[in-house]
C-alpha positions as CSV (number, residue, x, y, z in Angstrom):
1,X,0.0,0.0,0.0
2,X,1.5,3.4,-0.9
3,X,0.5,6.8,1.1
4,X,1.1,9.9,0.2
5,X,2.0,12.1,3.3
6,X,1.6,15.8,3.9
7,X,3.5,18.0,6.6
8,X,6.5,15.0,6.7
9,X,8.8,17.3,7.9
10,X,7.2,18.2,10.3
11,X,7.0,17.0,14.2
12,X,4.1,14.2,13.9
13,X,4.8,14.6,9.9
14,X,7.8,12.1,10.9
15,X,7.5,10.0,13.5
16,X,4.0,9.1,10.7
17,X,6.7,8.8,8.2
18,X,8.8,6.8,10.5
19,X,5.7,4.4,11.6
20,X,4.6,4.1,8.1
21,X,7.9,2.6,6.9
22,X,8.4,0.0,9.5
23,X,4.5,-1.0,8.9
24,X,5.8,-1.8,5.2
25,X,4.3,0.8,3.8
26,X,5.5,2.8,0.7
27,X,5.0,6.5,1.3
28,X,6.1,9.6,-0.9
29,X,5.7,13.2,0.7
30,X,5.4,16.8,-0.6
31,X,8.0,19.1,0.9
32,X,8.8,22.7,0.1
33,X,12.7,22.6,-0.2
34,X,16.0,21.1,0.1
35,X,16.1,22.2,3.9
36,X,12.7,20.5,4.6
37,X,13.8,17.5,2.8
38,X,16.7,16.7,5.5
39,X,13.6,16.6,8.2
40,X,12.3,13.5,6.0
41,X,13.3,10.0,7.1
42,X,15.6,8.2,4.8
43,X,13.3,5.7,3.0
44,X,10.9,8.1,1.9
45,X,10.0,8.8,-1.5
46,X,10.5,12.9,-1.5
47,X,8.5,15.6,-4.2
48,X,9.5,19.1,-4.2
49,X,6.5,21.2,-4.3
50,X,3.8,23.5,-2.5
51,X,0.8,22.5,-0.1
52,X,-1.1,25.6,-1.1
53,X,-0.4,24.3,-5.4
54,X,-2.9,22.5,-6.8
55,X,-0.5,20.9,-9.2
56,X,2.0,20.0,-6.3
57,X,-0.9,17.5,-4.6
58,X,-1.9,16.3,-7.9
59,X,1.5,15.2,-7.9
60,X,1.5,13.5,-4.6
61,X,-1.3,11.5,-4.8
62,X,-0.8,10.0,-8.2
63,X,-0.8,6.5,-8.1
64,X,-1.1,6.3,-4.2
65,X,-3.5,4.6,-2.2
66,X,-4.1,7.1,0.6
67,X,-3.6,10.4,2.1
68,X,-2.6,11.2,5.5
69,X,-2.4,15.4,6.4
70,X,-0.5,16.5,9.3
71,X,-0.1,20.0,8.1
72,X,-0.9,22.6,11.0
73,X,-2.6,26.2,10.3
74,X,0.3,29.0,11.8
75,X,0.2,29.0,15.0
76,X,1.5,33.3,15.4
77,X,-0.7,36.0,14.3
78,X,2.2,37.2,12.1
79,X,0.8,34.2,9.6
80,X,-0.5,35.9,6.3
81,X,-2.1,32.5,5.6
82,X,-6.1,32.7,6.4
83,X,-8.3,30.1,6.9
84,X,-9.7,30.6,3.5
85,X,-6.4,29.4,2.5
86,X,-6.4,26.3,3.9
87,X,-10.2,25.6,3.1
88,X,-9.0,26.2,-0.6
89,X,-6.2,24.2,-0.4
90,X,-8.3,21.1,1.2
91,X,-11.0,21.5,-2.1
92,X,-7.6,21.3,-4.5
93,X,-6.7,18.0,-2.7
94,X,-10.2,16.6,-2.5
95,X,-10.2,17.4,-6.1
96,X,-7.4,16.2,-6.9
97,X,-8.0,12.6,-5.0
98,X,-11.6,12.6,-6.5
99,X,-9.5,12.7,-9.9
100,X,-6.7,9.8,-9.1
101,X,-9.4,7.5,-8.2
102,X,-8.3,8.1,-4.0
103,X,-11.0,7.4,-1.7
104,X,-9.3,7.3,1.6
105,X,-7.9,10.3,3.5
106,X,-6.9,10.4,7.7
107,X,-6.9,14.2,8.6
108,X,-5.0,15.7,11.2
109,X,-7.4,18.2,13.5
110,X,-7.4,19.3,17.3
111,X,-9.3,19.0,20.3
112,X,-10.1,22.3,19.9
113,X,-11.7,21.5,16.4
114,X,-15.9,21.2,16.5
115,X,-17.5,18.9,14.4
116,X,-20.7,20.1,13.1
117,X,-23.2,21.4,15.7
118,X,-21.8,18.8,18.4
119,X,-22.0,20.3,22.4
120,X,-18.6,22.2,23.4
121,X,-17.4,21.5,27.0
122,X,-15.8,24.2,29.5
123,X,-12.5,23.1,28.3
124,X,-12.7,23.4,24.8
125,X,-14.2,26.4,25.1
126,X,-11.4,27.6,27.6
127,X,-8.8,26.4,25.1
128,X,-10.3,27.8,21.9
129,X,-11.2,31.2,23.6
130,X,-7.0,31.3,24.1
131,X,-6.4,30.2,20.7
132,X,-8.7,33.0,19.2
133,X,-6.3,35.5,20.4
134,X,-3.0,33.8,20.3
135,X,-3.5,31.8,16.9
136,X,-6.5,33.2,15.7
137,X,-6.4,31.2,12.4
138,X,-6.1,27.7,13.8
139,X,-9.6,26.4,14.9
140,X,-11.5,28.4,11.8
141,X,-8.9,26.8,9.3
142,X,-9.3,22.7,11.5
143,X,-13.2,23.4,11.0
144,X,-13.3,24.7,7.2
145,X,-11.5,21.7,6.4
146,X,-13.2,19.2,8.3
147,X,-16.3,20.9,6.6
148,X,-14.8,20.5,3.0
149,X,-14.2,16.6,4.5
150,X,-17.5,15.8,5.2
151,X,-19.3,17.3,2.3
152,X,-16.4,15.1,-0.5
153,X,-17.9,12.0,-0.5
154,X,-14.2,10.5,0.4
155,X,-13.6,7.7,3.3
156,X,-12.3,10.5,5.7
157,X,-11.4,10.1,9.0
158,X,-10.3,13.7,11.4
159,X,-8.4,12.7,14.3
160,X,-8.8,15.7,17.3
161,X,-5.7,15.4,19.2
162,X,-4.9,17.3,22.3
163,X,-1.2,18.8,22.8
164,X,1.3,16.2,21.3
165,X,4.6,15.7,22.9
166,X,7.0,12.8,22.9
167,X,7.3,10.3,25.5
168,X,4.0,10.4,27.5
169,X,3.8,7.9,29.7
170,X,0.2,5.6,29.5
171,X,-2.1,4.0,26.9
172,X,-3.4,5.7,24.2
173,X,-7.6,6.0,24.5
174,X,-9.8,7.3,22.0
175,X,-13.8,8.3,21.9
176,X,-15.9,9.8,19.3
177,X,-17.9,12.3,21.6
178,X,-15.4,12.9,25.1
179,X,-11.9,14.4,24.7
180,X,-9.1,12.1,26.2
181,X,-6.8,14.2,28.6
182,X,-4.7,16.7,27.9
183,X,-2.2,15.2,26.3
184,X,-1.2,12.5,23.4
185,X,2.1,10.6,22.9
186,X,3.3,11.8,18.8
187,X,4.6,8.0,18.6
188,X,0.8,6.4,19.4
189,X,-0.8,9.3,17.5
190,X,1.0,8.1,14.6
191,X,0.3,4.8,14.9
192,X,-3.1,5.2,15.4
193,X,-3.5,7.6,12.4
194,X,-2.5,4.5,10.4
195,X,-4.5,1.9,11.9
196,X,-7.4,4.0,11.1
197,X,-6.2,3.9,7.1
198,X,-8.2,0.4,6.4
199,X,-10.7,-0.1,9.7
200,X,-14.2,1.1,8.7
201,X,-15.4,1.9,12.0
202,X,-13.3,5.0,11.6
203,X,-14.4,5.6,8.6
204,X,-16.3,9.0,8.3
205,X,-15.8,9.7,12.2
206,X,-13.7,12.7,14.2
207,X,-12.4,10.7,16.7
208,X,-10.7,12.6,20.5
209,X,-7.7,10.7,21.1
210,X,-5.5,11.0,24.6
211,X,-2.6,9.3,26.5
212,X,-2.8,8.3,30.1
């Protein structure tokens, strides 16, 4: 099974990488330059190219059997990107997936992130109240493309994580309706993000997911 893998260079971008490859999985990734590339684990099949460039993801997710997105909206206000941006850029690679015959996508959200008209708790209110002045573009951008998600048609699955940090001690729990802690482990994040790729249950579902 090949994936095609957005954000790789990033901080859950390659530990998924990592994960991926020791699975047995082929995986190719869309990075923006030279510099990023040296982020990528060895292994990886590596295109140059832009997120926000409709002909960059067309590249990616030729001939590849899924698509897993870790890419993260700014998180400073000095950002000029919008959350119109990354709704756009989330239609280009629905589109583009709708094109290469690519039904199955795993999105990478936040706790923080509501799906559809579901009830908000203290806590994620708390926490998107602080976001809404300190990364003002975050939530919006998570929702618009959960939003573009659920209206594709595509076998999507939005995972909500809370803070991700390495080595957090404790099992990993998810739950479609409660968030799980305050924290999640980036190595069982990844790992669940590909053991969603093929069960249906998470098929078409934004899952909370936690470690402790």
């Amino acid at each position: 099974m090949k994936l095609g893998i957005l954000g790789a260079s990033g901080f859950v971008g390659r530990e998924l990488c990592k994960a991926a490859l020791v699975q047995g999985y082929e995986v190719r990734a869309l990075v923006r330059s030279a510099r990023s590339a040296e982020q990528v684990p060895e292994g990886v099949d590596v295109i140059f190219g832009d997120y926000f460039s409709a002909a960059s993801v067309r590249e990616l997710v030729d001939d590849v059997d899924a698509v897993l997105t870790t890419i993260g909206p700014p998180e400073t206000r000095r950002s000029p990107l919008r959350p119109a941006d990354f709704e756009r850029a989330m239609l280009q690679l629905v589109d583009a997936m709708q094109d290469a015959g690519v039904e199955r996508v795993v999105h990478l959200a936040s706790t923080g992130t509501r799906y559809g008209n579901e009830p908000l708790s203290f806590s994620r209110k708390l926490m998107r109240m602080i976001l809404s002045v300190v990364a003002p573009v975050v939530i919006p951008a998570k929702e618009a493309e959960l939003r573009v998600l659920v209206g594709s048609g595509l076998n999507w699955t939005s995972i909500r994580p809370p803070l991700i940090a390495s080595g957090v001690k404790g099992q990993l729990h998810t739950n479609e309706t409660e968030t799980q802690g305050f924290r999640v482990d980036v190595n069982q994040l990844s790992t669940f993000m590909l053991q969603t790729l093929q069960e249906e249950h998470w098929f078409k579902t934004a899952p909370f997911v936690g470690t402790r």
